[in-house]
N, C-alpha and C positions, 0 to 999 in steps of 0.2 A: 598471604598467598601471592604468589607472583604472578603479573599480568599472563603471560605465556600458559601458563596451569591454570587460572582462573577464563581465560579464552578457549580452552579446551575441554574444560568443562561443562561449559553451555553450551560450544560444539555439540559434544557428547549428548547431552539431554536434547536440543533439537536432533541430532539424528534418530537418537532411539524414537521420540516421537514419530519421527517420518515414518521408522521402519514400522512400528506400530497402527498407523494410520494403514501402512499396505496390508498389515496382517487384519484388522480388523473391519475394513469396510470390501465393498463389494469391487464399488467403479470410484474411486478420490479424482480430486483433480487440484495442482494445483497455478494458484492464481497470480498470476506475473503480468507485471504492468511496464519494465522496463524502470523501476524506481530503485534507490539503493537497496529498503529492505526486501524484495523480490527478488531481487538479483544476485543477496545473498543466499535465498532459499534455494535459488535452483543448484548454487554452487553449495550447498550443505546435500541438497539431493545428489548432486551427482557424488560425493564421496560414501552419502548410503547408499547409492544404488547401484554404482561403475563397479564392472563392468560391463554391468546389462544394461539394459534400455529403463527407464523409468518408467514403475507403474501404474503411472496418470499422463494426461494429459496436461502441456501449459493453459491458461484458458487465460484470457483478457478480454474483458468491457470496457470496448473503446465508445467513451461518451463525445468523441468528434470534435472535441477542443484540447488536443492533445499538446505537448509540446513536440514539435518533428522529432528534434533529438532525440526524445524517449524512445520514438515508434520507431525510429530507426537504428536504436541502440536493441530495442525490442529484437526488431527482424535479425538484426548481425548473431545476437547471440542465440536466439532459436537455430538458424542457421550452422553455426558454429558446434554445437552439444546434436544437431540430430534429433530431438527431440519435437514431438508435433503441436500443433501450437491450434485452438480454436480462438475466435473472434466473435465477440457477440458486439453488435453494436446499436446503440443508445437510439439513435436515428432511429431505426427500424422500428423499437418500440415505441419510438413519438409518433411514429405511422399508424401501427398495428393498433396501440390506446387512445388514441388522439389526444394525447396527454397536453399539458400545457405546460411550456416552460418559464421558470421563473423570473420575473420581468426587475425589472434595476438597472442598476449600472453594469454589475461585473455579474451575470446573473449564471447561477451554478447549475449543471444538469447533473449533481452527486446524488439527489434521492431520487431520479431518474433512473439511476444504476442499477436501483433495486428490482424494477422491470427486465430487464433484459439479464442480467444473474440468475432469476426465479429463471426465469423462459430459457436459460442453457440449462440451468440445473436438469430442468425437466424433459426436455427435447435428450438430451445423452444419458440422461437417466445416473446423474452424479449423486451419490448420499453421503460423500464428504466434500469441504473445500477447504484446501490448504492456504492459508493467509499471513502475511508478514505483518502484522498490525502486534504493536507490542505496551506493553501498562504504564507505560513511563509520558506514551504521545499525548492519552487525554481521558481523563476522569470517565468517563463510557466503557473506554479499553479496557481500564482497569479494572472493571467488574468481571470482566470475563474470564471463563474457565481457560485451560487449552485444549480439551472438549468441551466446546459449546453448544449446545443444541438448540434447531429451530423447528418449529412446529411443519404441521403440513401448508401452513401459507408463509412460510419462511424467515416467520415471527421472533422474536426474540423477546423472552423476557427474564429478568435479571435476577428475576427472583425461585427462580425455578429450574438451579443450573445444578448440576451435581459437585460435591468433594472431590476435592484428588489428593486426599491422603497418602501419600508414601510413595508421591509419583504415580497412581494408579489410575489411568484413563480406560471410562467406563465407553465403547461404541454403543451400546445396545441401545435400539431406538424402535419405535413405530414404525410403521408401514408409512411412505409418506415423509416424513420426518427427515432433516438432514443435520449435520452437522461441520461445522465450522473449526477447524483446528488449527493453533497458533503455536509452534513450533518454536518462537524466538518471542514471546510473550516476556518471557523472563531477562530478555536485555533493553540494554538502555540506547539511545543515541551515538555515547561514546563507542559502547560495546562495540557496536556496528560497527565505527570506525577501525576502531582498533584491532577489528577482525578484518576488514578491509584489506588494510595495511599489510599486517601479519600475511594474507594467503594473496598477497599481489595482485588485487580483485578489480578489475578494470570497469570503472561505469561510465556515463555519461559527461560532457564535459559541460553540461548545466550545473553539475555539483560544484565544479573550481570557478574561481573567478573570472571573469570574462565583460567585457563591452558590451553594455545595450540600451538601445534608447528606451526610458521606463514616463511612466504616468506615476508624477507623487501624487497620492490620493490617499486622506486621513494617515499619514505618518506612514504609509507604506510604499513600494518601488512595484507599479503593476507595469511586466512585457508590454512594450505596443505590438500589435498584432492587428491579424485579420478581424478574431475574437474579441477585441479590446482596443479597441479605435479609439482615437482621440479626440475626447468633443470639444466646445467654443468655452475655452477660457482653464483647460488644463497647462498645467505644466509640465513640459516632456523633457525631462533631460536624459543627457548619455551619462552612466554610471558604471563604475567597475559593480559588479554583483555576480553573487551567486547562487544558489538553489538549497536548500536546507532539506525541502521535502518537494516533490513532483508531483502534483496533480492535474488537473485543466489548469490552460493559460487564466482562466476567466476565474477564477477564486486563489490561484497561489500565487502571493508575491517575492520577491526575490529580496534578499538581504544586500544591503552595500558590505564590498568583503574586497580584501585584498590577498586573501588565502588561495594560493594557486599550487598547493603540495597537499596530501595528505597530513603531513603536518602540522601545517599553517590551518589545517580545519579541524583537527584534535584539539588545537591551542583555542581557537574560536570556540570550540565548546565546552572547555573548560573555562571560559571567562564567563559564559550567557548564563543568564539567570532566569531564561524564559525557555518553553519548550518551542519544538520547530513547528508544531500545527499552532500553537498560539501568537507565535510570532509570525507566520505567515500565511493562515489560512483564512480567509473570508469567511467560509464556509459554514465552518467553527465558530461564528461572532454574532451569529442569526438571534441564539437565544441561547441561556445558561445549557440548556440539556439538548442542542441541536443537533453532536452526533449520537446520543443516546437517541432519539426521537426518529433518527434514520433507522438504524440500528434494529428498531423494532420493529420495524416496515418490512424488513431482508439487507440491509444493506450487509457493507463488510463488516 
């Protein structure tokens, strides 16, 4: 099959998902963080849904250690599509729970997320959320349907998901009850790029290469930042890098890369022989089953 046919083919299958998700749930929403695969969802929405208005809302859970760039790649393009954009943020629920954050060096506020996700869910009275997490990122993913369903406390568990024989995604749920649907479950890293490329899809410019002073820290390039200071006896050097995957400064680190094209980052991932959460997520490194263990809490 030729790349072009075979790109439009998972096109094809995530839209009809979308369009599916609108026929079947009441209020969807879905979930854009400013990261590559977000950014290709909402550009897969808009060709299922132009030339009308889309029928959900953007929503993002800003956990307050964001990279700027993202948020302000975030704001350009809500801005840009017209499209309304909610904000839940992470803070508010450290307030509201008096939760405790997790203490270390680079310490992550991702199963924090799961607080303030539940509390939008609820508050706008959402019974779907549309997600760009796909089966290739991380052994958790990959369990997942693209109707996935969470309990009434927003649970997840893996063992208790339904078939999708023949393409057949099942809505029907509980009172209470939501659902989580992945739309692009079925592509890869490359995919994404190469879909990229193909529809001229403009992101962030944390994904190319770029100048930054980083903290080596256990075999990794962590941003200096606000979030991620430098303590007594780090090593900080300035390195060409660039972003593989986007989440807080304080759990994702940057690759050394010389790739400043769309190209030069197809070719980069044709050479790796590790995924981009394994290679550069913290987060991920907690314990063999750390995002499955989110997961079932409500995370994404």
């Amino acid at each position: 099959m030729k790349e072009s046919n075979y790109l439009e083919t998972l096109e094809q299958e995530a839209i009809y998902i979308l369009r599916e998700t609108a026929a079947q749930f009441e209020k969807p929403a879905l979930l854009f963080s400013g990261g590559k695969d977000s950014i290709v969802l909402v550009h897969l929405a808009l060709k299922a849904f132009r030339p009308g208005k889309f029928p959900f809302p953007l929503v993002h859970i800003d956990t307050g250690h964001n990279f700027p760039e993202a948020l302000a790649f975030r704001d350009k393009l809500v801005s840009e599509i017209g499209e309304e954009l909610i904000v839940g943020h992470v803070t508010d629920s450290i307030k509201k729970y008096n939760l405790k954050e997790t203490q270390g060096r680079f310490p992550s506020r991702n199963a924090l997320q799961a607080y303030t996700l539940l509390d939008t869910i609820e508050s706008h009275g959402f019974d779907a959320c549309i997600g760009g997490a796909r089966r290739d990122e991380e052994k958790a993913r990959a369990k997942e349907r693209i109707f996935s369903l969470r309990d009434d406390f927003g649970q997840w568990d893996p063992k208790l998901q339904r078939p999708e024989l023949w393409d057949i995604y099942n809505g029907r749920m509980q009172q209470g009850h939501n659902t989580r649907v992945f739309p692009i479950s079925n592509w890869t890293e490359l995919d994404i790029w190469n879909y990229i490329k193909a529809n001229n899809i403009e992101l962030p410019g944390l994904y190319f290469a770029h100048e930054r002073e980083c903290i080596e820290y256990n075999d990794k390039l962590i941003a200096l930042s606000s979030f991620t200071p430098a303590a007594v006896g780090d090593n900080v050097v300035k390195a060409q890098v660039r972003y593989r995957t986007v989440g807080d400064m304080t759990c994702t680190a940057a690759v050394a890369s010389s790739a400043v094209t769309i190209d030069d980052i197809i070719e980069d991932i044709k050479q790796s022989r590790i995924s981009e959460r394994g290679q550069t997520r913290l987060d991920d490194l907690l314990s063999e089953a750390a995002m499955e263990d989110r997961k079932k809490k409500g995370y994404f």
